[in-house]
LUMTIVO-110889 format. One record per residue (C-alpha): residue in one letter; x, y, z. Coordinates in steps of 0.001 Angstrom, whole numbers, plus 500000, padded with zeros to 6 digits. Layout:
<rs>
aXYZ ...
</rs>
This chain:
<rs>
x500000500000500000 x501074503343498883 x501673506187501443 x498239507389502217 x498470510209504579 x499714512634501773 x496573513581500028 x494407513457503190 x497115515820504863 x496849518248501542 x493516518265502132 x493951519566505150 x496006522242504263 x493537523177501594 x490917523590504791 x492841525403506631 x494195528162504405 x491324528983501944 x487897530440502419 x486005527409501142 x482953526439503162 x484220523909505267 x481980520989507157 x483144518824510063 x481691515349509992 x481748512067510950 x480809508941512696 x481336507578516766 x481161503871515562 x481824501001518279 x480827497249519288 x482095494621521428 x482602490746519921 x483385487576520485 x486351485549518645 x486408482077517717 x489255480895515928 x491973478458516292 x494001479914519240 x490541480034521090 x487794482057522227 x487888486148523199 x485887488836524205 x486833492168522363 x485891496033521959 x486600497649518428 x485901501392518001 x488333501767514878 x486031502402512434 x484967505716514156 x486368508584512208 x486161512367511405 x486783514701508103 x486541518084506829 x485361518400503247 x484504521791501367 x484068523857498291 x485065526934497099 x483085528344493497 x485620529286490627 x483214530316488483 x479658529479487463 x480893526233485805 x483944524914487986 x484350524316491741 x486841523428493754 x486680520084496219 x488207518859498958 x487584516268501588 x490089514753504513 x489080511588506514 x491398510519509489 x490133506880511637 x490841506533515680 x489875503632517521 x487670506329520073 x488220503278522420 x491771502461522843 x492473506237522348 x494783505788519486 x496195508360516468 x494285509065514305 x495050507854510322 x494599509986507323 x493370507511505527 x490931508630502438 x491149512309501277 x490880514295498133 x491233517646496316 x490188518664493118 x487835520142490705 x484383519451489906 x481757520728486881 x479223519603484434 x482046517530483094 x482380515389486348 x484891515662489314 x489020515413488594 x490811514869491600 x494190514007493363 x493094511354495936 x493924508713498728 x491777506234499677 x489405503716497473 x490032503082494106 x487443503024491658 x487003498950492078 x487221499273495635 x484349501664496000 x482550498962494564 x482634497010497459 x479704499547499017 x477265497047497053 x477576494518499965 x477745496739502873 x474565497408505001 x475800500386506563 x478710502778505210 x480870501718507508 x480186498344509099 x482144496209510591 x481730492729508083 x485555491444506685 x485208490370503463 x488851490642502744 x489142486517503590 x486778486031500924 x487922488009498196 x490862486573498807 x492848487126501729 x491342483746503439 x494241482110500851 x496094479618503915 x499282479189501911 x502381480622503933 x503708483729501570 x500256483767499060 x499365486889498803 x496207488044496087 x495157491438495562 x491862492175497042 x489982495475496515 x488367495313499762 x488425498429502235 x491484499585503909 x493295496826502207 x492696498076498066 x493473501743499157 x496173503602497224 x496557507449495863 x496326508764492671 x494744510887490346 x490841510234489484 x488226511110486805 x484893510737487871 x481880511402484920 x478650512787485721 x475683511011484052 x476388510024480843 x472964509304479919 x470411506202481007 x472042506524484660 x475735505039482981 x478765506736484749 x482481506352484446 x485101506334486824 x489139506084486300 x492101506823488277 x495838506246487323 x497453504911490201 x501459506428490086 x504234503936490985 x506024506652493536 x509467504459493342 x511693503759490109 x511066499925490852 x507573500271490772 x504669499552488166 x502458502544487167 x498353500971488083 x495347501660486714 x491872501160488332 x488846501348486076 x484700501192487172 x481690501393484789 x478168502002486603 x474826501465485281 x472010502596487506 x468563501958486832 x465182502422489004 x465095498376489242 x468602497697489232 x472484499043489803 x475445497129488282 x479031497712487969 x482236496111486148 x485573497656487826 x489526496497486292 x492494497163488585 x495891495891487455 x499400497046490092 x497000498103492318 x497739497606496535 x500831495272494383 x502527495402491454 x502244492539488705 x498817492083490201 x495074491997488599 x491616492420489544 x488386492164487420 x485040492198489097 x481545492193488343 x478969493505491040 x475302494611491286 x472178494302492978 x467972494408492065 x465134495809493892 x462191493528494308 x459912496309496046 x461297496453499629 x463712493455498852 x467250493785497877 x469155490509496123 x472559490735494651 x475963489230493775 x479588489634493242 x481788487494490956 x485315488499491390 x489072487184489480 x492314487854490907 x496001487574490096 x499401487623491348 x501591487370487791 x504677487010490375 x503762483899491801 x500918482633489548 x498720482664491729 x494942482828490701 x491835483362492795 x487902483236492097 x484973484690494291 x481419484461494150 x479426486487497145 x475735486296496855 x473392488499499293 x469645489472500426 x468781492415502315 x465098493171503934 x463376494898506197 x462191493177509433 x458895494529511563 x460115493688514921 x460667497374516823 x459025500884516234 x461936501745514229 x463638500954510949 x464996497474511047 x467189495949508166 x468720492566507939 x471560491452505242 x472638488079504602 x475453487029502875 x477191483782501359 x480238483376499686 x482533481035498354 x486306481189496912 x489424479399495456 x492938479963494823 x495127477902492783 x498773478576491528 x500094477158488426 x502758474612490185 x499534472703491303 x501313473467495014 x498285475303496258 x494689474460495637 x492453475987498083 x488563476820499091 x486978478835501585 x483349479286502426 x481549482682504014 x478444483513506036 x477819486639507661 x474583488675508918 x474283492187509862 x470904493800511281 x470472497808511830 x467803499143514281 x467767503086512907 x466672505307515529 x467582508702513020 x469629509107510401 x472189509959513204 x472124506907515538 x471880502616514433 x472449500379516845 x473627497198515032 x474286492954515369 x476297491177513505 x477611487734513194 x480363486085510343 x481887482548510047 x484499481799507605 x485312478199506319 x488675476952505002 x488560473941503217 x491169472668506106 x489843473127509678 x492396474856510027 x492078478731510326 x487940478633511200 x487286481769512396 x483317483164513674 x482737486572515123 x479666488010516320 x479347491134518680 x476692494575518663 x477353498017518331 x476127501232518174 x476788504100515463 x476107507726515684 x476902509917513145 x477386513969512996 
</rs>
């Protein structure tokens, strides 16, 4: 992973030395769990996906603002640093939005198709590819946190029929390093959303990503599915994923209640024949919305090696408030 902290911190400066209108948000986000896995079981608190930001604009002319948006995570439990870890500046018009940025790449944003919430606390790095058991395997991923990088982005504005377009260049920062490029296509209907994204040197170099993801609206139901290929040209390593999900709402409290479930499977093979691996995936996560400020949330995840080795389930509640 590229250094991250620089655009965020540019960001910043942008904030802090302009006259843009500037907003302060963010989100108090914590739950406790319980750990299963092979070392045994443990009771933990996680409060790292809390975070805070400033993002602004500043009009150039009728036609052409200018953007900017810094996001820094702390755990609000363990008190820690906080990370600069998604930011942006740029320019925005008619045209679209061009921007230097740190944070999700265009196929990574695509991940938001299997999230309940923006920012919940699900892994599906192990099934996209990370679950791999093989010491030293490593396949690119495009899941959060772990498929972040910098660059410089296009995003398009409708192009017609609810079909956008968005592209970022992903520089190599080091002579040694490969220049990446990550690449989404949306298509947004009334009854439907779906989106192809390409990422090749991406968090690695010698590494690509193709994946295909959407969802359909039956009425109040949501059903979807993500079909993923991944490679590591250095050590021929080849993954596949499949993630299939359902989200509804339930009738159970005074409030808005919304359940997702999810099931996925994946492989990875390598052209030696020395690794041939499977994994299996099930997670739920419910939200009770009180506002559009506060969710309390449950949630609950098992993931399946082929080998017993390396089961892991999780399953813990949490509350989110947002500002």
């Amino acid at each position: 992973m590229k250094a991250l902290w620089t655009v965020p911190v540019l960001a910043l400066g942008v904030a802090s030395t302009t006259q843009a209108a500037t907003t302060i948000y963010g989100s108090a986000n914590a739950n406790t769990y319980v750990n299963n896995n092979d070392d045994g079981t443990s009771l933990g608190i996680d409060g790292g996906l809390s975070h805070f930001g400033f993002r602004g604009d500043t009009e150039i002319d009728s036609s052409i603002t200018a953007v900017f948006d810094a996001r820094l995570y702390a755990d609000i439990v363990e008190a820690g640093a906080p990370q600069a870890l998604r930011g942006h500046v740029g320019l925005e018009g008619d045209f679209g939005t061009v921007r230097l940025f740190g944070g999700p790449t265009p196929l990574t944003k695509t991940q938001s198709y299997l999230n309940l919430m923006d920012e919940d606390p699900i892994n599906f790095s192990n099934i996209l590819g990370d679950g791999v058991q093989a010491p030293g395997a490593d396949l690119p991923t495009g899941a959060k946190f772990k498929g972040y990088n910098t660059g410089i982005n296009f995003t398009s504005a409708d192009l017609g029929n609810g079909l956008s377009f968005d592209g970022a260049v992903l520089p190599a920062q080091n002579p040694n390093g490969e220049t990446g490029i990550s690449l989404a296509a949306t298509m947004a209907q009334q009854a439907f959303s779906v989106s192809g994204a390409f990422e090749v040197n991406g968090a690695n170099t010698n590494t690509q990503l193709f994946r295909l993801v959407g969802e359909y609206y039956l009425n109040e139901i949501t059903v979807g599915g993500l079909l993923q290929f991944a490679g590591n040209g250095d050590q021929d390593l080849n993954g596949t994923s499949f993630v299939g999900f359902a989200e509804l709402p339930l009738d159970i409290t005074r409030w808005q209640n919304r359940l997702r479930l999810t099931g996925g499977y994946s492989a990875q093979e390598n052209d030696a024949e020395t690794i041939e691996e499977t994994q299996l995936m099930f997670a739920g996560m419910h939200e009770i919305r009180f506002s559009n400020q506060v969710s309390a949330y449950n949630f609950a995840e098992v993931f399946l090696p082929e080998e017993s080795e390396g089961n892991t389930t999780r399953f813990g509640t949490g509350l989110r408030i947002r500002f």
